[in-house]
C-alpha positions in Angstrom: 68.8 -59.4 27.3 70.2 -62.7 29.2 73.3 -61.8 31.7 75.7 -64.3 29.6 75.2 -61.9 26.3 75.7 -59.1 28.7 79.0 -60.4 30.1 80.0 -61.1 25.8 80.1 -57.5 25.4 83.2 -57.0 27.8 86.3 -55.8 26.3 84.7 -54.9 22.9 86.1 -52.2 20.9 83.1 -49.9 21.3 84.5 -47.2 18.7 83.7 -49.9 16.4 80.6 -51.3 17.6 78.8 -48.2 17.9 79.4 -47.7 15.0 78.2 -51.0 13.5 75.2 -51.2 15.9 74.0 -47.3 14.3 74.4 -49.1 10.5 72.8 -52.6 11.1 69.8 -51.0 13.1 69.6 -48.0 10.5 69.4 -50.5 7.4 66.7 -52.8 9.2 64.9 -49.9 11.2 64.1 -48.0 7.6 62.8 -50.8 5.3 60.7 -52.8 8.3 60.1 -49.2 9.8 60.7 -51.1 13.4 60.6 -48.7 16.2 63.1 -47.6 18.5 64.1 -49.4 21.1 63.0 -52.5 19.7 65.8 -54.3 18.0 69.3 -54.7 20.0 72.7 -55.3 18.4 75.3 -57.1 20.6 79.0 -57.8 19.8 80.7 -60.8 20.5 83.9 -60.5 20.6 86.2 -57.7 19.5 88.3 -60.1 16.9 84.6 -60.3 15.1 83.3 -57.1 15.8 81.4 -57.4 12.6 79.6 -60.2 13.4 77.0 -59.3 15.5 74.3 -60.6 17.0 70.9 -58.9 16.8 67.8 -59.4 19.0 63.9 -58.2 19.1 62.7 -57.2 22.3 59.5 -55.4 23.6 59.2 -52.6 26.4 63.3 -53.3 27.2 62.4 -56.4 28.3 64.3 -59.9 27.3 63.6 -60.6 23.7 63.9 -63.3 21.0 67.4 -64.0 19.2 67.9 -63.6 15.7 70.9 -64.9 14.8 74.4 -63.9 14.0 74.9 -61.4 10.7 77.4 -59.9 9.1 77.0 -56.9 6.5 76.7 -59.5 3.4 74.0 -61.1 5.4 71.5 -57.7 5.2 69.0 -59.4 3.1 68.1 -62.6 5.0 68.3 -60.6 8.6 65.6 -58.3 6.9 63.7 -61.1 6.2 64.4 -62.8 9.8 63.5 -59.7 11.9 60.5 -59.4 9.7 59.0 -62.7 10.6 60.0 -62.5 14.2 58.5 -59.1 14.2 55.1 -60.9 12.7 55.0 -63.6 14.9 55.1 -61.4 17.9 52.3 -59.9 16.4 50.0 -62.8 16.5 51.5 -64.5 19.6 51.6 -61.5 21.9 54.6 -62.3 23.9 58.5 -61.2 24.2 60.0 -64.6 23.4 62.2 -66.1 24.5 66.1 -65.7 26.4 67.5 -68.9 24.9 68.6 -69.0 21.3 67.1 -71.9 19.1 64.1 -72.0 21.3 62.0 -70.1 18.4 64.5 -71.3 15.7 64.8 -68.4 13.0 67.1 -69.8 9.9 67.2 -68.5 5.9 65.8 -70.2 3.6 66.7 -71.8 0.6 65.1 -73.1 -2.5 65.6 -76.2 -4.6 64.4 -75.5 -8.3 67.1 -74.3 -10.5 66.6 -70.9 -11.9 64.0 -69.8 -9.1 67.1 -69.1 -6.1 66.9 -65.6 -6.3 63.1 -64.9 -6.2 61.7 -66.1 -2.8 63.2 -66.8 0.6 61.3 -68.8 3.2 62.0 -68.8 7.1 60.1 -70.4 10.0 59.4 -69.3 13.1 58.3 -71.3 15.7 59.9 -74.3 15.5 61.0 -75.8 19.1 63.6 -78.0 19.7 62.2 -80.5 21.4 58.4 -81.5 21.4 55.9 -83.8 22.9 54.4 -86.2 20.4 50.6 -85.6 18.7 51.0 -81.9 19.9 50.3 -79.1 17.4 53.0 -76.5 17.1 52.1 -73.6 15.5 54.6 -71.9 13.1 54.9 -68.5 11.2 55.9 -69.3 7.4 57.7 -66.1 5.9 58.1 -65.6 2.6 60.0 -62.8 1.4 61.0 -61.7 -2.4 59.4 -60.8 -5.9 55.8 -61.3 -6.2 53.0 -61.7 -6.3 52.3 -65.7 -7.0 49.0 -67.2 -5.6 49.3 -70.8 -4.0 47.0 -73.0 -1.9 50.6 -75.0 -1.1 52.2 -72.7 2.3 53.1 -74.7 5.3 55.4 -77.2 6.8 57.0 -81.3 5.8 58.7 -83.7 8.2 60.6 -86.7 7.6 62.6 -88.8 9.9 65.7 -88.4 8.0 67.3 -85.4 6.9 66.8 -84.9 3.0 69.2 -83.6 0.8 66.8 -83.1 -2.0 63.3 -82.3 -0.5 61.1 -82.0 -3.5 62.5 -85.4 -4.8 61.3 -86.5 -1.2 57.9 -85.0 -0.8 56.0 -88.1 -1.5 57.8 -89.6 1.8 57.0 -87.0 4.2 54.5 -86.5 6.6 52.8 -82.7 6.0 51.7 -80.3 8.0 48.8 -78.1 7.5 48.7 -75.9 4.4 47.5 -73.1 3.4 46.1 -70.8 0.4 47.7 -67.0 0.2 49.7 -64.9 -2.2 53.4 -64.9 -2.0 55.5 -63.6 -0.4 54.0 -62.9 3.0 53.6 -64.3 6.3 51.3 -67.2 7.4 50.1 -68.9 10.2 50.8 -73.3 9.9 50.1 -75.6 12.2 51.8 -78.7 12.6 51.1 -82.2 14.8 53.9 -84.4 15.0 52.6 -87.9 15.5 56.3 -89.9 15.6 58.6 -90.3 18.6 62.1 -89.6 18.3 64.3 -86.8 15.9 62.1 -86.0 12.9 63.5 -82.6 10.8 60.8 -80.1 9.5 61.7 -77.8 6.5 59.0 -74.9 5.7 57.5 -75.0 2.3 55.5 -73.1 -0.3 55.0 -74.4 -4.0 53.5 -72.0 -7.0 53.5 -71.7 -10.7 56.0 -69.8 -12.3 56.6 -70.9 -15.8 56.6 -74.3 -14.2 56.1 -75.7 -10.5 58.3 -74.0 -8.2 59.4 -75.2 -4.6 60.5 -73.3 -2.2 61.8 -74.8 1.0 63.2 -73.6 4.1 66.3 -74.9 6.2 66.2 -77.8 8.2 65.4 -78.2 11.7 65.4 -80.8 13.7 62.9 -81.5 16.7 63.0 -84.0 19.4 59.8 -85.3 19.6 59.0 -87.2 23.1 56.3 -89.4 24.7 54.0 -89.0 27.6 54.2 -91.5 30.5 51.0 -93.0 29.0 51.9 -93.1 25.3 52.1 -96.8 25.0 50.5 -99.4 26.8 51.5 -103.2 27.3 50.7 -106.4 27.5 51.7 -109.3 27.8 50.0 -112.9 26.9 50.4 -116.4 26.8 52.7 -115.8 30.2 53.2 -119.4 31.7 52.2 -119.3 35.5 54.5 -122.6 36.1 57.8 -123.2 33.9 60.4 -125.6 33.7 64.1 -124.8 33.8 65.8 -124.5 30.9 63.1 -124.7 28.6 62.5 -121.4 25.9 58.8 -120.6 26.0 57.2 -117.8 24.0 55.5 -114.6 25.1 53.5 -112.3 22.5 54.3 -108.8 24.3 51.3 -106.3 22.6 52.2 -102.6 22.6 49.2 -99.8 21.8 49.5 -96.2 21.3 47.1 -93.5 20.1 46.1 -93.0 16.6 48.6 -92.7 14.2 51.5 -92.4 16.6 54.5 -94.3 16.0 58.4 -95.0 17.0 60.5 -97.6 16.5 62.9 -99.1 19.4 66.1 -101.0 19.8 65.1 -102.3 23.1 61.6 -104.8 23.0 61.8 -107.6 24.8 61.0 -108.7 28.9 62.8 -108.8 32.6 61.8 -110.9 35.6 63.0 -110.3 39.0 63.2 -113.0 42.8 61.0 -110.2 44.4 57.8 -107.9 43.4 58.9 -104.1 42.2 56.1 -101.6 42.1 59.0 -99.5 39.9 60.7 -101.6 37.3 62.6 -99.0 36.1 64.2 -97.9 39.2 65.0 -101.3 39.8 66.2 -102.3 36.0 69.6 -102.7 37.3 68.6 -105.8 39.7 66.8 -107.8 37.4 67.5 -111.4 37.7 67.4 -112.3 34.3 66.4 -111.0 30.1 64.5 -112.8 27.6 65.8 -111.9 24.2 65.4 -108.8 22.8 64.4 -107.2 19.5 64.3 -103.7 17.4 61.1 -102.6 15.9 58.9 -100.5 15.2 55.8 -99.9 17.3 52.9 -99.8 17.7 52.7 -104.1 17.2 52.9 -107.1 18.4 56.2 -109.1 19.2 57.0 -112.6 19.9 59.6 -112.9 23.0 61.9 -116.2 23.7 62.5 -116.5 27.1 64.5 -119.2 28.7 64.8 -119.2 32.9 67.6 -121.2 34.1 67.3 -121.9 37.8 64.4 -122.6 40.2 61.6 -120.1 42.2 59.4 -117.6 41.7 59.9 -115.2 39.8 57.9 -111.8 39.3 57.7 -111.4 34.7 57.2 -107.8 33.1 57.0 -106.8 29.3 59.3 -104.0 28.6 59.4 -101.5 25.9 62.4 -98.6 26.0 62.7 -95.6 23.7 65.5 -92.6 23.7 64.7 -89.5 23.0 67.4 -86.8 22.8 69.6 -89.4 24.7 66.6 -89.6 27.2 65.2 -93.2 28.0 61.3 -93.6 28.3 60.5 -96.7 29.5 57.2 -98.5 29.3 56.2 -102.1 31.2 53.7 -104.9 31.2 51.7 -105.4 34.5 53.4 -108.1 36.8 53.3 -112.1 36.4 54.3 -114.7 38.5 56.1 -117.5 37.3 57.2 -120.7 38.8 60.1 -122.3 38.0 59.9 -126.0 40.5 
């Protein structure tokens, strides 16, 4: 258990946590029949000494955090420990120390009249992501069954969604899988667009109607690699006169399927050579105009330099991530300007 959870327990009321520590374990121990040692309840502050925070760990060492929960809560920890308890199972590991890392939320469902039979939780989901990799996630479903599907796994969109089923037909989808609800199942899912996307879990069966059960929404900063997109630049003049707009067609490639869009698409040129543009963004000597869009494409840039000599021309392409820039840049041209 992290020190900084260890240094929350100070000054609790332990009369009163001991005592909610022996209920919360008892009431999840019996119905998962999780062995001792292996859960931990810690108290964060004696003005909330009922809301606790529970862990899973393995062999005393650190473990992966569940959440918060309070006594009207019982049902979806059950269901949370359960799936962490799985996924440990077919990962073989302890987890991790940082909450959110393996994000573990209740679930919630959207068709009216089904709330109460199913809950879904994920497991798995990281916060932050590097684009076209394949994150595997546990899909738990737990409530009154049985119900046979070949619809369990995982949707994205770039947008959070309100509503969704009505939004299904916009998302990107994860693998799916057949099974019998409820129960626990291994999805995997490849993200293929940089920036925030939010993933829900999601099963659909037939139960006096198409039923769809979705989990709560997380959202995952998805990042490129260093070599996600490549530039170039054409129709670069080698000699230009002053004050004259010419027109660059700035190309930008990525690997299949992956996409972004940017606010920042456009070119730089500088009096000397730079082997690191972006270093050296700040002394740039001048900006052709800039544009938002979304990438990969092609893009027509209106330059205009104003004063004479040689000057060294890159293509540039900038995305944030998380408030992270990635910056990506055409080879160098020369340019006169007599």
């Amino acid at each position: 258990m992290p020190d900084r959870v260890r240094q929350q327990q100070e000054g609790v009321h332990r009369g009163h946590a001991d005592r909610d520590e022996r209920l919360v374990l008892a009431r999840l121990r019996g119905p998962l029949q999780v062995p001792e040692g292996l859960l931990h309840v810690v108290h964060g502050s004696s003005s909330r000494r009922r809301d606790m925070k529970v862990w899973v760990a393995r062999n005393g060492k650190e473990g992966t955090f569940l959440g918060r929960c309070r006594s009207r809560r019982m049902r979806t920890l059950q269901a949370t420990v359960a799936a962490a308890l799985s996924l440990m199972a077919f990962a073989g590991c302890t987890g991790t120390d940082e909450p959110g890392d393996n994000g573990t939320t209740p679930g919630t469902t959207t068709d009216a009249g089904q709330e109460d039979r199913f809950e879904l939780t994920v497991v798995g989901v990281q916060d932050r992501f590097p684009v076209g990799g394949t994150m595997g996630l546990l899909v738990h479903v737990t409530g009154d069954g049985p119900f046979t599907t070949d619809h369990i796994g995982a949707h994205w969109w770039t947008e959070e969604q309100d509503d969704p089923t009505a939004a299904l037909g916009d998302s990107m989808g994860c693998d799916h899988v057949a099974g019998t609800l409820p129960g626990s199942f291994e999805v995997k899912c490849k993200i293929l667009r940089v920036g925030d996307v939010h993933l829900r879990g999601h099963a659909r069966y037939d139960g006096d109607g198409m039923v769809n059960v979705w989990g709560e929404d997380h959202v995952v900063s998805v990042y490129p690699a260093p070599d996600t997109f490549a530039l170039t630049a054409s129709n670069v003049p080698t000699a230009q006169a002053a004050n004259e707009t010419f027109a660059v067609a700035l190309q930008i490639d990525a690997p299949e399927n992956v996409t972004a869009t940017s606010q920042h698409i456009g070119a730089h040129w500088w009096k000397n050579r730079t082997a690191d543009p972006t270093g050296d963004f700040g002394n740039a000597t001048g900006a052709c105009g800039h544009t938002v869009g979304n990438v990969p494409g092609t893009f027509s840039i209106q330059c205009n330099m104003t004063e004479a000599g040689t000057f060294y021309f890159r293509g540039h392409l900038r995305l944030t991530v998380d408030g992270e820039d990635h910056d990506y840049w055409t080879r160098e041209h020369a340019i006169v300007v007599p």
